[in-house]
N, C-alpha and C positions, 0 to 999 in steps of 0.2 A: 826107726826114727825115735820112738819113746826112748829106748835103752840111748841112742847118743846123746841126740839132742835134747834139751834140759827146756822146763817148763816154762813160758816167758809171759811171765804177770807184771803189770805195772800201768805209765800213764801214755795213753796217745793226747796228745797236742792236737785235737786234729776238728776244733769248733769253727764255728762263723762268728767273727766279730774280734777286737782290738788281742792281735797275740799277746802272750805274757810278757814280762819283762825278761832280760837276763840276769838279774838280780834273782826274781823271782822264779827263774828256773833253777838257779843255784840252790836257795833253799831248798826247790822242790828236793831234786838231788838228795839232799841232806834226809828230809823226813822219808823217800823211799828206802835208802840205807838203814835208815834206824828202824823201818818196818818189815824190811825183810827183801823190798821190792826189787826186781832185777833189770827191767826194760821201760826204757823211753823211746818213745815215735816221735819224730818231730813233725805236724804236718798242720800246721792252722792255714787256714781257707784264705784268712783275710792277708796273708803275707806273700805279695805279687811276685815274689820269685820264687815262691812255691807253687801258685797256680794261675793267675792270670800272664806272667811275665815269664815263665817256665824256662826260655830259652836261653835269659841273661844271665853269665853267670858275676859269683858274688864281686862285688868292690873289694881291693887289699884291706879297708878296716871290716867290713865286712867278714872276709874272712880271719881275721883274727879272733873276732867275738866265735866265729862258728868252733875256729879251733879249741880256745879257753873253755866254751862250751862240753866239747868230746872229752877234753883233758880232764874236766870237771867231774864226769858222770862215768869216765875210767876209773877215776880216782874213789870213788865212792861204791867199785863194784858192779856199775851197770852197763847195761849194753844200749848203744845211740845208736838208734837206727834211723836214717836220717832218708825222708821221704818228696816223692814230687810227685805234681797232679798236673799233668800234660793233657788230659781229656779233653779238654774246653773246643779246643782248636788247634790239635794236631794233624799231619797228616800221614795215616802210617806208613802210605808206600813212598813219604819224599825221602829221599837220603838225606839231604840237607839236615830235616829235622832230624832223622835217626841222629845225622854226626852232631846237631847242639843237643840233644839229648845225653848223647856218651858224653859227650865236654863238660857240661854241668854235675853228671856224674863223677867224673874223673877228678873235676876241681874239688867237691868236697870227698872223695875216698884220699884224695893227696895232702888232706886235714886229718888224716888220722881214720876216716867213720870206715866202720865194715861191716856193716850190716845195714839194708836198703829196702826201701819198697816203691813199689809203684801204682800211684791209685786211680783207676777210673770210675771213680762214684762220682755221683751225681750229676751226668750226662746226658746228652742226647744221644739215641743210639743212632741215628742217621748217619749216612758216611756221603764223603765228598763221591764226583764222578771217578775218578782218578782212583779209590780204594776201592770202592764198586768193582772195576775192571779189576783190582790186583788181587783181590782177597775175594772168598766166599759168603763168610757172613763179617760183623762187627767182634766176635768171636773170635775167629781167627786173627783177622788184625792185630788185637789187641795182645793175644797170646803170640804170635810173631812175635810181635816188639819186644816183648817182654820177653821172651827167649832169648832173644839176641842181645838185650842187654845182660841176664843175667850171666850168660859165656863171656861177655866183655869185660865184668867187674869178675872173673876168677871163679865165678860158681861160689860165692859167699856162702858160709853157713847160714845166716840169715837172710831168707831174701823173698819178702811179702807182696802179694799181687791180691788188690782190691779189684771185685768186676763190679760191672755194671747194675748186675744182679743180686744185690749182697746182700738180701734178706727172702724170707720166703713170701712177702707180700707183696715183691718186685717179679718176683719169678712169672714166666709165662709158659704154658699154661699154668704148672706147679714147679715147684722143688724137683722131683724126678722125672715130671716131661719136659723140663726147662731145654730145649737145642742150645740154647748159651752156657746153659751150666756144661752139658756133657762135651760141648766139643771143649770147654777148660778142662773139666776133668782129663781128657782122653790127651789134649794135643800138648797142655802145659807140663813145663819137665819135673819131674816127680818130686825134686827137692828143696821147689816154689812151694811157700806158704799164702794158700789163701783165705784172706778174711772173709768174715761171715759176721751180720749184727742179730739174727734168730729169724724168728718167725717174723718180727715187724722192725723196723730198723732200732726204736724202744722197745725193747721186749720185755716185758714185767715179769714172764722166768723164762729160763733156758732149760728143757728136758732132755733127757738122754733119747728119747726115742728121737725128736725132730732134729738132732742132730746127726743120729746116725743116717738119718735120712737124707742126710747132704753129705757128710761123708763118705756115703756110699756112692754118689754123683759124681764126687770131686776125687774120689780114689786117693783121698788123702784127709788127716784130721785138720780142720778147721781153725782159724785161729781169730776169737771172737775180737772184735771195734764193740766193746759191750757201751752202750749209752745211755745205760740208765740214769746216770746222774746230768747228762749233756742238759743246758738251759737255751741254747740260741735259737730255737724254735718260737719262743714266748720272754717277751722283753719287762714280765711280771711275774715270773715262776724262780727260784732256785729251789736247790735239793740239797740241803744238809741230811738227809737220813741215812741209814744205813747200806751198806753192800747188800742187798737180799735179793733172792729168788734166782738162786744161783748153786747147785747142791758142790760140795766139794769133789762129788761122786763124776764128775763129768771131766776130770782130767783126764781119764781114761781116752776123753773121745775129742779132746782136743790136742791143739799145738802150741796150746796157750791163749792170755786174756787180756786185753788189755783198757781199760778203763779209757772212756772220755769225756772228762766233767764237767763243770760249771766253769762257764768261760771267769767267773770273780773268781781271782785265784785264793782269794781267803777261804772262802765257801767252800774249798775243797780237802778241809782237815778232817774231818769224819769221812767221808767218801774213802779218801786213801787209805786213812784209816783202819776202817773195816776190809778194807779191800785185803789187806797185808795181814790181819787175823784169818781172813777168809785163805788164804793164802799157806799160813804156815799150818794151819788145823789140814789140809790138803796134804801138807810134806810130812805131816805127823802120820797120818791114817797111812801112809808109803809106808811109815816104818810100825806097822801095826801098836803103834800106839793108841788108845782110846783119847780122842778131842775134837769133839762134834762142834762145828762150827755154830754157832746161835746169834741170830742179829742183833737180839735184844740185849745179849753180855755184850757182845764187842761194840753196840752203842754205847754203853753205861762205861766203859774200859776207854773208851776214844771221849767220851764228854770228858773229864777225869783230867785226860790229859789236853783237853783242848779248854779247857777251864783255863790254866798255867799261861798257854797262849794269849787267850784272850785278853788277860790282864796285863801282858807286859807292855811297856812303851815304845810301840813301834810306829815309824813314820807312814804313812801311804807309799804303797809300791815298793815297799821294804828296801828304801835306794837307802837311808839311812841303818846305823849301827844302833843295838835298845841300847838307846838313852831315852832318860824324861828329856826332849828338848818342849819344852814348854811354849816356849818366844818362838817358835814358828812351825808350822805347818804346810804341809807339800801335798800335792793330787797330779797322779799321771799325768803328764801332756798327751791328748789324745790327735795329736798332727803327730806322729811318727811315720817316719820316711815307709815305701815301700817294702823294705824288708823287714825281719823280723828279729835280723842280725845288728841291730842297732847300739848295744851296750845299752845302760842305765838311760832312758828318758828322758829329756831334759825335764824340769819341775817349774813349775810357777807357784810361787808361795802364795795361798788364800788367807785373807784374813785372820787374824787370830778369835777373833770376837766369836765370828760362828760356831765353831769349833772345839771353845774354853769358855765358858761363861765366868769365869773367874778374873780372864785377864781383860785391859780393858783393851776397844778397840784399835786396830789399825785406817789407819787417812780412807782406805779404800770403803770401810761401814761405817765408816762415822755417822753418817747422819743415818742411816738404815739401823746399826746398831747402839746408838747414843742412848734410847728411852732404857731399852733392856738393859744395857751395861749399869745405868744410872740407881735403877731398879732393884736388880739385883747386891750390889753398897748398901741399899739401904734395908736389903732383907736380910745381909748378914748378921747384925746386930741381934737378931730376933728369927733364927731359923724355926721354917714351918716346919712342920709335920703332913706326915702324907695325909690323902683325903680320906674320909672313908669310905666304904660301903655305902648306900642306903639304895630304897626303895626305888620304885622304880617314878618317875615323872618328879623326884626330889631332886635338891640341887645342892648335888655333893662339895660339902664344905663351903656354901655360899657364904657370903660374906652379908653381914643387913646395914650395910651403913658407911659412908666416912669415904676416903678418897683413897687411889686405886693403891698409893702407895701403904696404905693401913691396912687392904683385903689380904696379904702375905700370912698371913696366921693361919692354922689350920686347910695349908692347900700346900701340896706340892711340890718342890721345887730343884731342879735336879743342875747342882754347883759344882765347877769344877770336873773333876776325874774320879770318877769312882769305879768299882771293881764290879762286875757283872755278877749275880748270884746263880747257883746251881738252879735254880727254879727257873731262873729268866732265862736259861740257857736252852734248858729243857723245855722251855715255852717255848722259844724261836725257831729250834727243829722241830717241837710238833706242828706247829705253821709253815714250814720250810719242809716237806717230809721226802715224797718223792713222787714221781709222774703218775703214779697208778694207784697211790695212797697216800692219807691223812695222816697226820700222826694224833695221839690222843685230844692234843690240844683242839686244835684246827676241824675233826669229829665232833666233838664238843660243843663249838662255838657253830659249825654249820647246824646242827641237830634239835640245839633250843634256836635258833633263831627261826629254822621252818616249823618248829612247833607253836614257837610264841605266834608268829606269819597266819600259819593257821586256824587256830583257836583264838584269836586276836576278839572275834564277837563276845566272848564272854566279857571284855572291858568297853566294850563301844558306849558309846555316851547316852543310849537308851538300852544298855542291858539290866536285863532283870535275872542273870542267872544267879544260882544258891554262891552263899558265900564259900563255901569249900572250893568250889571251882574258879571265882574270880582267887580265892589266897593261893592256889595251886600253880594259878598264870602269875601271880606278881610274886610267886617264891621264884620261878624259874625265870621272872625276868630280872631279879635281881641279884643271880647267879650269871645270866649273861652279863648282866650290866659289869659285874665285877670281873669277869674276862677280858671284856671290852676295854675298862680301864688298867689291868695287868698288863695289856697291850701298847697302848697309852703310855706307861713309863717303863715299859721294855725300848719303844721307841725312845723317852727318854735317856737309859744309862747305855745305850751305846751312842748315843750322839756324845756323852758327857763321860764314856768309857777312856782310858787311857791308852788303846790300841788304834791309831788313825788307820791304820794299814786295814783292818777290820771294817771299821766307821766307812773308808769309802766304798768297799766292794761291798757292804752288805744297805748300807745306806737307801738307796731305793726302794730297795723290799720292803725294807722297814718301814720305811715313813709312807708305801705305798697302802700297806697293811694297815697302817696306824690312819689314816683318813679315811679309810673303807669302815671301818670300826669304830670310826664316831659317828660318823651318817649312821649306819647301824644302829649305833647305842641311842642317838635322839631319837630314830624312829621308834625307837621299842620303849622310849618313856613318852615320847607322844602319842601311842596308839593306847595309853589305859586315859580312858575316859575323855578321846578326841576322836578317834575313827568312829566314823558313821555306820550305824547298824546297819542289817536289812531290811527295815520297815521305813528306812528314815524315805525322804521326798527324794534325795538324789539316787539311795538305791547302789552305792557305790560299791557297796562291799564286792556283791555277789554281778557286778562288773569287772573288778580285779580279782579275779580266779588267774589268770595269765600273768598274773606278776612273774611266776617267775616258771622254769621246769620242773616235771617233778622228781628226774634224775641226776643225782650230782656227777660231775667228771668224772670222778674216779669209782664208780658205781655201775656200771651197766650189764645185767646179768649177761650169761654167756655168749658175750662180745668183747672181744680184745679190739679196740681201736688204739692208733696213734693218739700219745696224751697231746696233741695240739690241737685234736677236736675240740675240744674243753680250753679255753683263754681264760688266763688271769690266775691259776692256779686258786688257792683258799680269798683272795683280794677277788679274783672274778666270781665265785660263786657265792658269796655274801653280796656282791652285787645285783647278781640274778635274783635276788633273794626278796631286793626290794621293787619296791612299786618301780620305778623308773631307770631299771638293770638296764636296760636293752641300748639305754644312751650312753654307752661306751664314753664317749667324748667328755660326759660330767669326770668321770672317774680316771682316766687313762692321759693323762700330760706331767710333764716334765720335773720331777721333782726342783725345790729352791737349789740357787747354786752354795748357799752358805748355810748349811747345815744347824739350826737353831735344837740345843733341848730343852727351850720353853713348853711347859706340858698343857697343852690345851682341850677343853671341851664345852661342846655343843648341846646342849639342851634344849627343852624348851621352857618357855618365859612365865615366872611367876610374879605373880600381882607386887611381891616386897623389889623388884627388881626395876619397879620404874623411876623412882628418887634417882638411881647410877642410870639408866637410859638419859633421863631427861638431862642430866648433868653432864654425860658427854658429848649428844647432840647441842646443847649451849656452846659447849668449848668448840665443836668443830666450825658452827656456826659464827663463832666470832673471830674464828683463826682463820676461814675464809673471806669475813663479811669486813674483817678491822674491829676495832672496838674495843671496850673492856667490858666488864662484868656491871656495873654502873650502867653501862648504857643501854642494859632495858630495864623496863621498869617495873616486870614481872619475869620473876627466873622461869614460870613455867611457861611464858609464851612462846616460846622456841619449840619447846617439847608437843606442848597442845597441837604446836600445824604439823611438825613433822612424825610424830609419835600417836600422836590423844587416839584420833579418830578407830584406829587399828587396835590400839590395849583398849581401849574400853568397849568396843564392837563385836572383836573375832580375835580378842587374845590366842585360841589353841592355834593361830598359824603364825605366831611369831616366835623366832628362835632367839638364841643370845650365843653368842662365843666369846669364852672367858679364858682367861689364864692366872697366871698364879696370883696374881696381883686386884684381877676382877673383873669386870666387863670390861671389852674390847673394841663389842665387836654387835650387833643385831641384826634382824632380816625379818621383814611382815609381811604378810600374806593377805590379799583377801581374795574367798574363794569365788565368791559371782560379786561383780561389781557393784552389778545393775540394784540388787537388794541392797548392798551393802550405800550407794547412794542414796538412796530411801532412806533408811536407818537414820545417815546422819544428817540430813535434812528437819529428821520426826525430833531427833532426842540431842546428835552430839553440838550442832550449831544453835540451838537456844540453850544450850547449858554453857557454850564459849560468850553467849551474850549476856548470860549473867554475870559471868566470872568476871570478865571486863566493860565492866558497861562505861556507859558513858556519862559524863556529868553534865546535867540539864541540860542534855539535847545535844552539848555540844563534842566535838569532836573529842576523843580523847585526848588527856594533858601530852602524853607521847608519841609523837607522829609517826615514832619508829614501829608500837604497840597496834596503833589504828591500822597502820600498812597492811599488819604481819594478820591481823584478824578480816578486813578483807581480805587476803590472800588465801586463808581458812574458808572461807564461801567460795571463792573461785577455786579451787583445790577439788570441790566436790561436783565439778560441772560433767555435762554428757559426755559420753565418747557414741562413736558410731555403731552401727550394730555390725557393721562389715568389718568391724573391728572385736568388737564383743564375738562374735559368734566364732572365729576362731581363738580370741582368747580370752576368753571369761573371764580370768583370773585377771592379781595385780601385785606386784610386789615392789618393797623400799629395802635396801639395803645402805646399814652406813657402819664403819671401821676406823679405826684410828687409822690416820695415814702410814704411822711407823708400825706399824705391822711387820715382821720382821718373816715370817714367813704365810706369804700371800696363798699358798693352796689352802691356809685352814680358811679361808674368806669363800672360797669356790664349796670348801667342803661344810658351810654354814648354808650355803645358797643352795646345794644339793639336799639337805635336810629339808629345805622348804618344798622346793618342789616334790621329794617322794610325798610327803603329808599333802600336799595338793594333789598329788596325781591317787593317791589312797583315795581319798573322798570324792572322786568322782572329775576334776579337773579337766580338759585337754588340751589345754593350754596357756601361757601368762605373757605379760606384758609389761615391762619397766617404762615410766615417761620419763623422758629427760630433757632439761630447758634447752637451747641452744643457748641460754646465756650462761646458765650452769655450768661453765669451765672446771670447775671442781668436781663437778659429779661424773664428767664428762672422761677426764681424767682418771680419777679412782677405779671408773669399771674399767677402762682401758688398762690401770695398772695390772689388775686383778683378774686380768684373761677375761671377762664379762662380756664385752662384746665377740669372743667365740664363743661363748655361751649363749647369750643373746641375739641369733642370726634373724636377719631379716629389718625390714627398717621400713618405717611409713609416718606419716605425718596425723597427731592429732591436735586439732588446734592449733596452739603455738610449740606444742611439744614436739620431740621428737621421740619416736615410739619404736622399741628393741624389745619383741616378740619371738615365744617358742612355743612349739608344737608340745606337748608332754606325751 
């Protein structure tokens, strides 16, 4: 078989979740030719005439696309091996099915394909009564069928049977006691290729030994569904890294390999990549030439050229020709019919605004993108510069003064289309790496984060350790910090990148990444000198030991597990990381539909930062209440009832969310009520009765002013203890309404809580009026009441309560 049949490396199609395009298989096409690549599978899960609909066969346009398809990937050198997954619910003793079975076969071998497979993975082995009586085991069955088809198609050169059994941690009892595997070995006709995905259907390597070990079962070389780079498992993970753990030494003991990867078909330019280095270093070593494959060159050789790509102007779903079409933009329609054969997808054009911040917006963001577009005009005149570095609990590139459209200087700001750099590129794969490893990046950012996590006591707000040791913590937290923000506008320049096609399929990761990583970063400037020690009264520290595991995913001494143990890839275990990992639901929803690269972050609140607090809550205050600026009679009385009590009390539990422009955005915390009522009884309400007093007794000159300072006394009234006692805490959150992308408000409210649940919390509680139609509103905009579950009455308020 070696000496005839020729080696068959390349891509199976063969994921769960929205198949490629035909567009998008054409390219593929094209980059396997240019890499050496020889075989395509066609076989995605989600394509109902591939596996739930198995019996139907294709519609006339249907079959056109299959044929332009084969025509394509002739044309280019390669072999279409075009496959079907009948397992679900077939029946192998009915003839009926056998005869739709050939039929479906026949319609697309009369397209041209000659070469097939047959797959029964991911099955129930149970058999109806009717195959019970006609067959022995599900083995036989199965190899019947497939026998008898493959006499029916001519005995094809190629012709691939997936069992049921397809890895050795399916096997029962093992790989060579498996009765499933021997009676395929023994009963299947010898010039059936069976697949195999290794020891575990992800195998993080493949050896020559546990291969021959199935070879030897199967009385024939194996022909790997290798899945190392596959994502449908975890709807937060992809894998740009390399082809690895794969020796080239193993073609010997196969029948070939075939890759199946990230269902984002952009994601899958390195993967292929390496796969076709891996590949021709294989064909070389045939001909005694010296050329050892290395993951690390054919990484740095495939970034290189995946650089080129990156930058060109290409539409989503690469339905479009590279042009810069600037004036519009396209995203898969994800209602595609049944099949998989559908041609180009129809598109719906999104917004421009989201997408380009240079152009201005389309009718459909207008009011959602009107401030930013506005915004940005007027920063052109006066381009910032990036932020910098600094310490850690500092407020990089803060702004001290003046209105949001003057904060533009010295921050950020990412305009238009710009070209991704070799660093950011090499950022995103080490974040992106692969199921069973980190890449350096993503090492890095996990490794100080559990160290800072750990040693966090030397900065608690009663530490007395030697100064070496606090400069030691605040040099590496200001090395994280600086990752944290590389991350930050990596998610910037592909939003603001010139390749949409890129932009959508990497999109999520990105910005998934990129909100894991400000929570993160706040945390670690709010734990120097706001985490409570271990002598303090609450005692919290050495309470949250169980923040997080102390083994990462891809970490577990000699234990190979499925990487789906492990959720969330480098986004889940920065999660686990902090105080409040375990609440998946903070972290884990839906990215915005309109793609913003306004660069934002999360800090915590410094004393210069209340002048721009108090001045927003004013504005939002009068744009709900009516009014102008005139109409009170002190600017800071707005601030004092919604703001005062919290910044001058328990400032470390309030955050800020800024952007280029300035504050946005806050969230205040107080951690026990019940003292914090005290407090402002003793100091903050005779300090508001000086500030405003009243003139000889009588009522103040502004009735609007009087109102707003009793409401300041009633603001600080009981709550219940059946209320306290599950949730102690209390928080305020307020945002500009044009907030343009609403997760960084959830990932503002997520900072609060980890710092609450650090210091000992177990739980908080939002009031909210029932006349408050605008607060009412806002948390609703902003997913808050699924964050805020639960509902009870205090007073006149109504109260949205969580567990921590």
């Amino acid at each position: 078989m070696e000496e005839k049949s020729p080696f068959l490396c390349g891509v199976v199609e063969g994921f769960y979740g929205r198949p490629w395009s035909m567009d998008q298989r054409k390219v593929l096409f094209q980059w396997m030719q240019h890499w050496g690549l020889n075989t395509y599978l066609y076989g995605p899960k989600d394509d109902l005439k591939h596996r739930l609909l198995w019996r139907e066969v294709y519609s006339p346009e249907e079959e056109g696309q299959l044929r332009t398809l084969i025509v394509e990937a002739e044309s280019r050198g390669l072999r279409f091996v075009y496959s079907l997954s009948p397992g679900q619910d077939i029946v192998f003793s009915s003839s009926c099915d056998l005869t739709l079975l050939k039929r479906k076969l026949r319609q697309v071998s009369d397209l041209g394909c000659q070469a097939f497979a047959i797959l029964f993975d991911d099955i129930d082995h149970s058999m109806c009564q009717a195959d019970s009586e006609a067959f022995s085991s599900f083995a036989h069955a199965q190899v019947n069928v497939t026998n008898d088809i493959y006499r029916f198609l001519g005995e094809p050169p190629v012709f691939l049977f997936c069992p049921t059994e397809y890895c050795g941690s399916l096997c029962s009892p093992s790989v060579s006691k498996s009765p499933y595997l021997q009676t395929v070995g023994e009963d299947l006709l010898p010039n059936i290729t069976v697949i195999w995905t290794g020891n575990k259907v992800i195998s993080r390597k493949l050896s020559v030994d546990c291969l021959a070990e199935v070879e030897s079962v199967l009385q024939r070389p194996p022909l790997i569904w290798d899945n190392l780079h596959a994502n449908d498992y975890d709807s937060r993970r992809l894998f740009l890294g390399p082809f690895k753990g794969r020796e080239t030494g193993l073609r010997s003991h196969l029948r070939g390999l075939l890759l199946n990867p990230n269902c984002e078909f952009e994601a899958n330019y390195i993967p292929l990549h390496t796969l076709g280095s891996w590949y021709r270093a294989g064909e070389e070593e045939r001909k005694d030439e010296e050329c050892e494959y290395c993951p690390d060159r054919a990484l740095s050789a495939a970034l290189q050229d995946w650089m080129e790509e990156l930058n060109q102007p290409l539409q989503a779903g690469r339905q479009c020709s590279r042009a810069d079409q600037r004036s519009a933009t396209k995203t898969p329609d994800r209602s595609e019919g049944p099949s998989g054969f559908r041609g180009a997808p129809t598109v719906a054009k999104l917004p421009v605004f989201p997408l380009n911040s240079s152009s201005p917006p389309t009718s459909p963001t207008k009011v959602i993108g009107e401030r930013e577009g506005q915004d940005v005009d007027k920063l052109r005149a006066n381009p910032p510069c990036q932020p910098n570095h600094q310490s850690p609990g500092s407020r990089p590139g803060a702004p001290s003064g003046g209105s949001r459209g003057q904060k533009a200087q010295g921050r950020g700001l990412c305009l238009g289309k710009g070209l991704l750099s070799e660093s950011q590129v090499r950022l995103l794969v080490g974040l992106h790496y692969l199921p069973h490893e980190h890449g350096p990046s993503a090492q890095k950012l996990l490794q100080d984060l559990t160290w800072l996590k750990s040693n966090c006591d030397l900065v608690s707000s009663n530490s007395k350790k030697a100064p070496l040791k606090v400069d030691e913590w605040r040099g590496r937290a200001s090395r994280f910090l600086s990752l944290c923000e590389d991350i930050a506008q990596l998610h910037c320049s592909v939003v603001g990148g010139a390749n949409r096609a890129v932009l959508y399929d990497l999109y999520p990761y990105v910005w998934d990444l990129r909100n894991t990583a400000l929570v993160a970063k706040a945390f670690i400037c709010w734990l120097d000198g706001r985490v409570l020690g271990d002598n303090s009264n609450l005692g919290s520290w050495r309470n949250c030991l169980h923040w997080c595991g102390k083994t990462t995913g891809v970490d577990l001494p000699g234990v190979e597990s499925e990487p789906w143990a492990f959720k969330g890839g480098v986004s889940g275990e920065v999660q686990m990381l902090l105080p409040i990992g375990s609440s998946s639901e903070l972290f884990s929803h839906p990215p915005p539909l309109f793609p913003t690269s306004r660069l934002y972050n999360v800090r915590p609140y410094h004393s210069k930062d209340k002048v721009e607090l108090y001045r927003m809550v004013r504005q939002l205050h009068l744009r709900t209440q009516g009014g102008s600026e005139s109409s009170c009679a002190h600017p800071d009385i707005i601030g004092d009832r919604c703001l005062g009590p919290c910044l001058a009390l328990c400032p470390e539990y309030s955050f800020i969310l800024e952007d280029e422009l300035g504050v946005c955005g806050c969230v205040l915390g107080i951690q026990e009520v019940r003292s914090f009522a005290k407090r402002c009884q003793a100091s903050w309400l005779p300090a508001m009765r000086d500030k405003y007093p009243t003139k000889g007794g009588n009522t103040h000159p502004n009735a609007h002013v009087n109102e707003l300072i009793q409401l300041m006394e009633e603001d600080q009234g009981e709550y219940p203890d059946s209320l306290l006692y599950h949730f102690p805490s209390q928080l305020r959150l307020d945002a500009l309404p044009e907030l343009v992308d609403v997760s960084v408000s959830r990932t503002l409210l997520t900072a609060l809580l980890t710092a609450l649940k650090a210091n000992g919390s177990q739980g908080v509680f939002c009031e909210v009026q029932p006349t408050d139609r605008h607060r009412l509103e806002f948390l609703t905009k902003m997913g808050f009441l699924e964050i805020l579950r639960g509902e009870a009455r205090s007073r006149e308020g109504v109260v949205l309560g969580r567990l921590l």
